[in-house]
C-alpha positions as CSV (number, residue, x, y, z in Angstrom):
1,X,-87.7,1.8,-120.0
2,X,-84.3,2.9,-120.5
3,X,-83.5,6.5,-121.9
4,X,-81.5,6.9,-125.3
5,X,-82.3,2.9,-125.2
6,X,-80.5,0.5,-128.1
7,X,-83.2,-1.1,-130.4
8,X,-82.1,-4.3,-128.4
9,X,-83.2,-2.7,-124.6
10,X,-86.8,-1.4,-126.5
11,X,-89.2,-4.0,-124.5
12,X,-91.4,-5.9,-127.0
13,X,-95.0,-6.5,-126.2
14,X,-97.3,-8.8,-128.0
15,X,-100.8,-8.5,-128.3
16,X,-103.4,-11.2,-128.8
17,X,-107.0,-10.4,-129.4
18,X,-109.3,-11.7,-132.7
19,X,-110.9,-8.1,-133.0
20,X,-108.6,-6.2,-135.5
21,X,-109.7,-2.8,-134.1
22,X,-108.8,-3.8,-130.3
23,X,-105.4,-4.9,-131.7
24,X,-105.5,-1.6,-134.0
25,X,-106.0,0.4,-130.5
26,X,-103.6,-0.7,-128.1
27,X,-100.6,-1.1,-130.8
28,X,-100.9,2.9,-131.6
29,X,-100.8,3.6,-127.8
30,X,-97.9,1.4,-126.5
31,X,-96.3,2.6,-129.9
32,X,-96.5,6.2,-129.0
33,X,-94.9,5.1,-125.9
34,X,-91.5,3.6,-127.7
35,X,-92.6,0.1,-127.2
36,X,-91.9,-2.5,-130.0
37,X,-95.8,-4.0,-130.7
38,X,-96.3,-7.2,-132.5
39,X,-100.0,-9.2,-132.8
40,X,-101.7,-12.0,-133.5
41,X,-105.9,-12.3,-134.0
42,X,-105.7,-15.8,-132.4
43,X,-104.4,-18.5,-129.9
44,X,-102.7,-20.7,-132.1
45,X,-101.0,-17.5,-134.1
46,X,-100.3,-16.3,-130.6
47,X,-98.1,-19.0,-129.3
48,X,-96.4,-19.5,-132.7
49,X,-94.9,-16.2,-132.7
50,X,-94.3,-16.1,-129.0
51,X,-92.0,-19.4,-130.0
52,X,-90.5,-17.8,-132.8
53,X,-89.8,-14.8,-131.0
54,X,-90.4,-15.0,-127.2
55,X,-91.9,-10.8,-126.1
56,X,-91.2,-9.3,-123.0
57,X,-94.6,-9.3,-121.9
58,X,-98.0,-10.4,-123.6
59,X,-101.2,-8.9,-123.3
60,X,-104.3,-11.2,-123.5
61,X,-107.7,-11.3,-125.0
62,X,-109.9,-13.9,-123.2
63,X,-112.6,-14.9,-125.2
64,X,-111.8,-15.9,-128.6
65,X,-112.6,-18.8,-131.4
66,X,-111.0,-22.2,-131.3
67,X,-108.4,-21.2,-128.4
68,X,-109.2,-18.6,-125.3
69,X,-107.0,-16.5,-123.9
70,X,-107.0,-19.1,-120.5
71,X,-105.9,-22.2,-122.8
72,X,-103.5,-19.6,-124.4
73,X,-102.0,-18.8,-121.1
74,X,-101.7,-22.1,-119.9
75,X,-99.8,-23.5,-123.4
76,X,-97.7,-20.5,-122.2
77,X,-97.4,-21.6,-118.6
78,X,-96.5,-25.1,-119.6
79,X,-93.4,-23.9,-121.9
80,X,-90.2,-24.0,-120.3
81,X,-88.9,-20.9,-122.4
82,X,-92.3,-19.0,-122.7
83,X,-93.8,-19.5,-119.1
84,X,-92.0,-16.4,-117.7
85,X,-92.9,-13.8,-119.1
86,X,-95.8,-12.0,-118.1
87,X,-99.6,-12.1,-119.5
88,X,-101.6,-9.4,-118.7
89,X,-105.5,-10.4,-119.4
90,X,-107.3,-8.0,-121.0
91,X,-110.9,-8.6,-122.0
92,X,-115.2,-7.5,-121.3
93,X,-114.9,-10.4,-118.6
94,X,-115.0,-8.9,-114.8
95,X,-116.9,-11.5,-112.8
96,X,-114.8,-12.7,-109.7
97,X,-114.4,-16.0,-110.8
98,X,-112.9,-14.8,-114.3
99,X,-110.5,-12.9,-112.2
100,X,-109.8,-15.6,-109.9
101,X,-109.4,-18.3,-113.0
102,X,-106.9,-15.8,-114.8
103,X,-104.6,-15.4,-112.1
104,X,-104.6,-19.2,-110.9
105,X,-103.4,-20.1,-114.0
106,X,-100.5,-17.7,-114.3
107,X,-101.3,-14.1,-115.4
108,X,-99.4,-11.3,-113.3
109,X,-102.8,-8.9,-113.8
110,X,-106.4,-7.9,-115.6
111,X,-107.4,-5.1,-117.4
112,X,-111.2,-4.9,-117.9
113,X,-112.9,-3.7,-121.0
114,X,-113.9,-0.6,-122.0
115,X,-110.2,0.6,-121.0
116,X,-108.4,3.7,-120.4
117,X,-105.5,4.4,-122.1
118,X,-103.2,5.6,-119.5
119,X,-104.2,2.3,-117.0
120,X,-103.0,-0.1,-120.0
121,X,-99.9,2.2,-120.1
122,X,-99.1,2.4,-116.9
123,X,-99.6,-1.8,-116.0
124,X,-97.5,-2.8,-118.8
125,X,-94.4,0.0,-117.3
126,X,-94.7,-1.9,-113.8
127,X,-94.8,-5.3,-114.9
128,X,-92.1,-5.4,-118.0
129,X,-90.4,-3.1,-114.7
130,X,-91.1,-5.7,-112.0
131,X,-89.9,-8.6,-114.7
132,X,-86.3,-6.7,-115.7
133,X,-86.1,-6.8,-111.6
134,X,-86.8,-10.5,-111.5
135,X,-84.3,-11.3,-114.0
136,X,-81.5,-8.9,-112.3
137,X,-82.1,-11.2,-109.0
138,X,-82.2,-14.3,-110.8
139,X,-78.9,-13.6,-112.2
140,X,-77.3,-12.0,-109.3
141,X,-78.4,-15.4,-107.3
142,X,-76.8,-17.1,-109.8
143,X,-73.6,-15.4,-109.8
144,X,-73.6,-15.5,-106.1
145,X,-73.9,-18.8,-106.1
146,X,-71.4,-19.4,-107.8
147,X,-68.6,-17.7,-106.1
148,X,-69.7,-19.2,-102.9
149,X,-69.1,-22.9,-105.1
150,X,-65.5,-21.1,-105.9
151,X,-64.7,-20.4,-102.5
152,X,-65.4,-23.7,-101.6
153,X,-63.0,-24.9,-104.2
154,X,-59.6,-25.8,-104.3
155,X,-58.2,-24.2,-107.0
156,X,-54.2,-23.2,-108.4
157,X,-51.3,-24.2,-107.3
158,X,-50.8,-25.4,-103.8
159,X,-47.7,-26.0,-102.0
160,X,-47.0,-29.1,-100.1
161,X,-43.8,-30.4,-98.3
162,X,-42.5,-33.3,-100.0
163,X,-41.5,-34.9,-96.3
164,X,-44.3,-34.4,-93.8
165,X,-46.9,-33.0,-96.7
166,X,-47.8,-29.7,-94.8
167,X,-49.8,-27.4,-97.3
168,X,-48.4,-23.7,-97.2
169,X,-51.7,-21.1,-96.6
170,X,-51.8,-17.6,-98.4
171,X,-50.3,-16.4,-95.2
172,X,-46.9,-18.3,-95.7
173,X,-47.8,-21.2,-92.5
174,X,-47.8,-24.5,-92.7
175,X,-50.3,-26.8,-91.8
176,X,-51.4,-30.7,-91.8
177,X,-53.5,-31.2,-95.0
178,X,-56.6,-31.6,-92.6
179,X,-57.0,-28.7,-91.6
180,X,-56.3,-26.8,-95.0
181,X,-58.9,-29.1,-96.7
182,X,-61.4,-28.4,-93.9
183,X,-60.5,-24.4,-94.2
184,X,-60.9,-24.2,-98.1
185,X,-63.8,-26.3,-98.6
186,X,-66.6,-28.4,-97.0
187,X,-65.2,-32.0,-96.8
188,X,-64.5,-33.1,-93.5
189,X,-62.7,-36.2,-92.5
190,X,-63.7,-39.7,-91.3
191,X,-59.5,-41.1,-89.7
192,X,-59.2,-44.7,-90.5
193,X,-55.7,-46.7,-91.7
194,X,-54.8,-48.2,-95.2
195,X,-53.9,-51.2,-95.4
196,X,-50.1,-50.3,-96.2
197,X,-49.7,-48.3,-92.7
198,X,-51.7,-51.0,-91.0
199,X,-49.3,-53.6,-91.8
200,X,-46.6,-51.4,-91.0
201,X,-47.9,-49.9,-87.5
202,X,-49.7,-53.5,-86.9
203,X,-47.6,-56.0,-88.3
204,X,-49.4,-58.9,-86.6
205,X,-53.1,-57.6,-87.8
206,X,-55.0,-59.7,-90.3
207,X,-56.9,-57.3,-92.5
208,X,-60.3,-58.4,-94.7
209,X,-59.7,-58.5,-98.5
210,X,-62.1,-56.0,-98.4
211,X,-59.8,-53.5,-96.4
């Protein structure tokens, strides 16, 4: 987390678990760490808010009424605006397959009940860190995606002799409009005749409707 962070930069971290005390717990801790905490004691409440209001990162109870935290995190997974942000399980459930079953459906990591205080603290720093990283790529990608589209534009003002129809580079020369095109972008050129020049270079040709 950023130092002298705006309210805005101040990751917010949602927690879901139906025991008000667990809840109680882990808010004062990630508070005292200048996180923004919100919760919700159940599934349903859980993915309402996280619509309303999508958090930086979700921590998870597993087993709860009506909705678990695995049908939770799938309903999360399957949202196109919710599915990445990273769920961290965190529940009494350590068997291999519970572990295996969490992270097959999406969750970035497990914390296993009783927990310490400075392992909760210290997961939620290197996965809210690890998904500010994931965005900065995504959007330098995109950007440089884009400027390699750019460069392989035609763009502006181009010169070109009204006689021959030469094209005038940055560097002052002139060249057919073949070889500027193939230069500035990624077309290339199939030669064939229109039906105006063919008459005029073939005057005896017969050319198909179709030509």
């Amino acid at each position: 987390m950023k130092e002298n962070a705006t309210e805005q930069d101040v990751p917010e971290i949602l927690i879901v678990d139906d025991m008000q005390a667990n809840v109680h717990i882990i808010s004062l801790m990630l508070k005292a760490k200048g996180y923004k905490v919100r919760s919700a004691l159940s599934g349903t409440l859980a993915l309402q808010t996280a619509k309303e209001n999508p958090p930086d990162l979700i921590l998870l109870d597993i087993n709860m009424p009506e909705m678990n935290g695995y049908e939770v995190c799938q309903w999360l997974k399957a949202d196109n605006i919710l599915k990445e942000i990273p769920v961290i399980f965190i529940t009494g459930l350590t068997e291999t397959d519970d572990l295996v079953k969490a992270f097959s459906i999406g969750a970035v990591d497990y914390i296993a009940k009783p927990f310490q205080v400075e392992e909760v603290c210290a997961r939620v720093k290197t996965h809210l860190r690890l998904r500010r990283l994931q965005i900065e790529l995504s959007k330098s990608v995109s950007e440089l995606q884009k400027a390699l589209q750019d460069i392989r534009t035609l763009r502006g003002i181009i010169p070109i002799c009204a006689n021959c129809k030469s094209i005038r580079d940055d560097a002052g020369a002139w060249q057919e409009v073949e070889n500027y095109v193939r230069e500035h972008s990624d077309a290339d050129f199939s030669h064939s005749l229109c039906p105006a020049c063919a008459k005029k270079l073939y005057p005896g040709i017969e050319l198909d409707k179709d030509e």
